[in-house]
C-alpha positions as CSV (number, residue, x, y, z in Angstrom):
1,X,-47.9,34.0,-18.5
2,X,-46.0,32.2,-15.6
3,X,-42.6,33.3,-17.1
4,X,-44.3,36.9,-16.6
5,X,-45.2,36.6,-13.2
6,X,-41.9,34.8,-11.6
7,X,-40.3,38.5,-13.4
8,X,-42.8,40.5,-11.8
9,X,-42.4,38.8,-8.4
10,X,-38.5,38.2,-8.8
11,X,-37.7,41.6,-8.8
12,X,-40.3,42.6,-5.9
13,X,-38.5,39.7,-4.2
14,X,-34.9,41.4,-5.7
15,X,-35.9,45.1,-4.4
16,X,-36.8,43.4,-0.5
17,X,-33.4,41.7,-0.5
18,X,-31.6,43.9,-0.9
19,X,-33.1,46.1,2.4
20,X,-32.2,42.9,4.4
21,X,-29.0,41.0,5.7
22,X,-27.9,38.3,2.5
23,X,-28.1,35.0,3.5
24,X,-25.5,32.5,2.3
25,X,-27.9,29.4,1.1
26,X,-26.0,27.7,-1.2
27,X,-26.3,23.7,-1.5
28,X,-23.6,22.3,-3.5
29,X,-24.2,18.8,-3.6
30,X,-27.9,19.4,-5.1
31,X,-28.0,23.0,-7.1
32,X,-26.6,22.1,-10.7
33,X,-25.6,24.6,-13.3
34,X,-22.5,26.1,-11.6
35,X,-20.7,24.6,-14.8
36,X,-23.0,25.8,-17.5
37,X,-21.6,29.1,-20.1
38,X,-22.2,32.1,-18.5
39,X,-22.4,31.4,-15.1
40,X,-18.5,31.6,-13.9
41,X,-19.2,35.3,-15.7
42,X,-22.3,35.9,-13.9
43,X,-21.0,35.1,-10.5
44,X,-17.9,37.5,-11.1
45,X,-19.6,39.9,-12.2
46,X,-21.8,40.2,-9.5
47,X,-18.9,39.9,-6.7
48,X,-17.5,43.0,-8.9
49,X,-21.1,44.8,-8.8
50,X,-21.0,44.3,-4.9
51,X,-17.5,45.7,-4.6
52,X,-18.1,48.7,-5.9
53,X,-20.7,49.4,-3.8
54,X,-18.8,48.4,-0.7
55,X,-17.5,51.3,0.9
56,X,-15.3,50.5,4.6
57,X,-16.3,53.0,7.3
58,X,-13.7,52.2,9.4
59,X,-10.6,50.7,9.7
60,X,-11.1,47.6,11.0
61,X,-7.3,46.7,12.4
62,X,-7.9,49.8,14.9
63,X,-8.3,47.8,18.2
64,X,-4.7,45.8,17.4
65,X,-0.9,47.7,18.3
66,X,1.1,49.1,15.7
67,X,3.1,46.7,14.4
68,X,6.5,46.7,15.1
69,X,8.8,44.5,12.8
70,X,12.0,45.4,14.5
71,X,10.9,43.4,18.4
72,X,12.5,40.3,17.2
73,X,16.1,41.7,16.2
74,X,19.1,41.3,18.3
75,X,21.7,43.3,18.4
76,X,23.6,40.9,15.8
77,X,21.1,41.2,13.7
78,X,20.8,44.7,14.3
79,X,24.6,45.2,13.0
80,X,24.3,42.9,9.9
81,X,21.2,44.7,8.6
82,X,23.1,48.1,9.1
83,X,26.2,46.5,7.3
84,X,23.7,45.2,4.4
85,X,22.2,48.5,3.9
86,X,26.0,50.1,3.7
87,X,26.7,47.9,1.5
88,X,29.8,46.6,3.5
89,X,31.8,43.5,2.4
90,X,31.1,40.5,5.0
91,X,34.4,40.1,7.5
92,X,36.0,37.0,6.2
93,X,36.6,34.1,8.6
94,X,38.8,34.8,11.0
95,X,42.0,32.2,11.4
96,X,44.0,33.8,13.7
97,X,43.0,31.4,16.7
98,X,44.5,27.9,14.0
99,X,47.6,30.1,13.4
100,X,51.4,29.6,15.3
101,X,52.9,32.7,14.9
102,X,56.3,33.2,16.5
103,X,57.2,36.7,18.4
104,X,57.5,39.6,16.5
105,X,61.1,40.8,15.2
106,X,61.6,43.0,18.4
107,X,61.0,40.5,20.8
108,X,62.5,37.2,19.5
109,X,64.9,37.2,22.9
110,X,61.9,37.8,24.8
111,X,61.2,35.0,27.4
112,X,57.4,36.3,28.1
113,X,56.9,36.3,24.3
114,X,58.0,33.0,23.8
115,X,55.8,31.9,26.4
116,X,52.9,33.0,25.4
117,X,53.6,31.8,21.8
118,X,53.9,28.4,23.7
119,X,50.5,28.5,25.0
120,X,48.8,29.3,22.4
121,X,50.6,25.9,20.8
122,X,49.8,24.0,23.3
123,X,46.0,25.2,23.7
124,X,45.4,24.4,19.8
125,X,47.5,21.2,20.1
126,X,44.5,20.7,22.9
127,X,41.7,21.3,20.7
128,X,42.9,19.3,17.8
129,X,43.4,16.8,21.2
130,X,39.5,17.5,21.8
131,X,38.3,16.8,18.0
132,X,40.4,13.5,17.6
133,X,38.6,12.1,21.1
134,X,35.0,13.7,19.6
135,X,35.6,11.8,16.5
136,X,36.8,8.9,17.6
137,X,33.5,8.7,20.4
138,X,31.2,9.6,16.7
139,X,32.9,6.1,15.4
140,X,32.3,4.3,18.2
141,X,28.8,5.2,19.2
142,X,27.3,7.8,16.5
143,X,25.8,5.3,14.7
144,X,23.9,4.1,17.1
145,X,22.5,7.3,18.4
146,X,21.6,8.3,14.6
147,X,19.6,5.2,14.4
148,X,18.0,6.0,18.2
149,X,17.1,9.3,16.4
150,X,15.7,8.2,13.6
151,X,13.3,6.0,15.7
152,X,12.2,9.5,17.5
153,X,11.8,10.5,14.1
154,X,10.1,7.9,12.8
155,X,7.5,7.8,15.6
156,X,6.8,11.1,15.6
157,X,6.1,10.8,12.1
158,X,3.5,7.7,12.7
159,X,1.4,9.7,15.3
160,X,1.3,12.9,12.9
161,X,0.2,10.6,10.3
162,X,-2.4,9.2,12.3
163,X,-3.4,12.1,13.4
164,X,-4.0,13.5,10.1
165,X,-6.2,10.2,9.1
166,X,-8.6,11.1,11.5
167,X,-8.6,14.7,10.6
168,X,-8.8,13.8,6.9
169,X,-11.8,11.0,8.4
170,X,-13.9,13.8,10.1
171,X,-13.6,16.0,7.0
172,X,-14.6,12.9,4.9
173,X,-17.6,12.5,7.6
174,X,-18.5,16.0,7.7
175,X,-18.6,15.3,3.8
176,X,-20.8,12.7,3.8
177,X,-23.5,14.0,6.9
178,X,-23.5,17.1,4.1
179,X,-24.4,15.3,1.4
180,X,-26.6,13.2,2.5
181,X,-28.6,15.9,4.8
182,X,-28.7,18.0,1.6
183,X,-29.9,14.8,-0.7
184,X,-32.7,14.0,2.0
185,X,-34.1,17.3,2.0
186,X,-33.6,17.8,-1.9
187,X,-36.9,16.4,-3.2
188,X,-38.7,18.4,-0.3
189,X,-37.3,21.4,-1.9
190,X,-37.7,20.7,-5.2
191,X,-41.8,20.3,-4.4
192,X,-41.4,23.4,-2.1
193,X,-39.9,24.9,-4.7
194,X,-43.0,24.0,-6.9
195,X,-45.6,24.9,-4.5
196,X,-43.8,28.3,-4.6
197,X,-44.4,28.7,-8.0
198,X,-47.6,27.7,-8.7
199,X,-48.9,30.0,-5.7
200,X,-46.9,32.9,-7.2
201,X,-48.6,32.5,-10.7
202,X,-52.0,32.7,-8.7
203,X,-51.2,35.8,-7.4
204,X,-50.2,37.2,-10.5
205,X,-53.6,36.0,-11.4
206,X,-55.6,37.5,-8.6
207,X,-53.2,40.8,-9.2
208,X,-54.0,40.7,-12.5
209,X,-57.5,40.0,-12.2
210,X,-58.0,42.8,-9.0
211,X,-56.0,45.2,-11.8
212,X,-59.2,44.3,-14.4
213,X,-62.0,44.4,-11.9
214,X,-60.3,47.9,-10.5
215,X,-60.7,49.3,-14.0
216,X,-63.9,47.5,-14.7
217,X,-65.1,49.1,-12.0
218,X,-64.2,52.8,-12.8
219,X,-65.2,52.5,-16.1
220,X,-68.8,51.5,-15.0
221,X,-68.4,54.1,-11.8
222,X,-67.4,56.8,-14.9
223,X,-70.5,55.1,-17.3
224,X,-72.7,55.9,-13.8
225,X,-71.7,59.6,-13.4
226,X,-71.9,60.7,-16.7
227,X,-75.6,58.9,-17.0
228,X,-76.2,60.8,-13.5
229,X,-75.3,64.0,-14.9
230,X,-77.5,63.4,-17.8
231,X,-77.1,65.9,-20.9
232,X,-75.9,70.0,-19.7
């Protein structure tokens, strides 16, 4: 009889709910059955149920500019994605600038040709120059100002790392004020939840009981009339 009753009230309780806003009451660290067979279906099954029924009214990404996925290309990039989709061959490295190419054929008696063929020896003989002195300076002090910037590293490191402890800390806190909120008021809602039950089985019981006196009553109101009446 009480099995009857929680139905009949369940699905009054059902048809109200579902006139009203859902209220997410979920308390993980006291409901227990999430892993028992059937449930995992159950759940999905009702998420799918509910998406059906969801139908947008309006796009919801209307109040937000159109997005434009070419505002961070430069006109490099620009060029390479137009060579990409032509399906053009990358230019190779260019070593023209590393190269000590004498005066063309026509012009091997030519005093400005020869000059410039000079400068452009002497400024490579410069840049090699350049990279011996940059090497030699990475001998003499790149060691040292690796290890200065591994220290930066190494620091900045320390502080992330303590900073995620005491994020990972407040979650674990957050955790615990959670659990044991939820374990405090657990018994209260267990006996809540018991109160609630035993007062919905009394009014099946009155319902059932105002269903019998309703037809007790008719059937001695339709006794009464027909008595009234008398024989025609």
């Amino acid at each position: 009889q009480a099995y009857n009753c929680l139905i009949h009230f369940y699905k009054r309780y059902k048809h109200h709910k579902m006139t009203v806003e859902v209220i997410v009451d979920a308390l993980p660290y006291i409901d227990h059955g999430y892993d028992e067979p059937g449930v995992r279906e159950a759940a999905l099954a009702m998420v799918e149920e509910e998406t059906r029924r969801y139908r947008p009214t309006k796009n919801y990404l209307d109040h937000l500019p159109s997005l434009n996925l070419a505002s961070y290309e430069t006109d490099l990039m620009k060029a390479e994605f137009e060579r990409l989709a032509s399906r053009q061959p990358m230019d190779t490295l260019s070593m023209k600038r590393y190269e000590l190419p004498t005066p063309p054929p026509g012009k091997m008696t030519d005093i400005q040709a020869w000059t410039e063929c000079v400068d452009n020896s002497m400024a490579q003989l410069e840049h090699q120059r350049t990279r011996i002195m940059n090497l030699d300076l990475m001998l003499d002090y790149g060691a040292e100002s690796w290890k200065q910037y591994n220290e930066v590293l190494q620091d900045m490191l320390n502080r992330v790392q303590g900073q995620l402890g005491d994020v990972k800390k407040s979650i674990q806190e957050v955790n615990w004020s959670r659990k044991n909120q939820q374990t405090l008021v657990g018994d209260r809602l267990k006996q809540l939840e018991t109160n609630w039950v035993g007062l919905v089985s009394k009014n099946y019981e009155i319902e059932q009981a105002i269903l019998n006196m309703e037809h007790e009553y008719f059937m001695i109101k339709r006794e009464h009339e027909l008595k009234t009446k008398g024989p025609d």
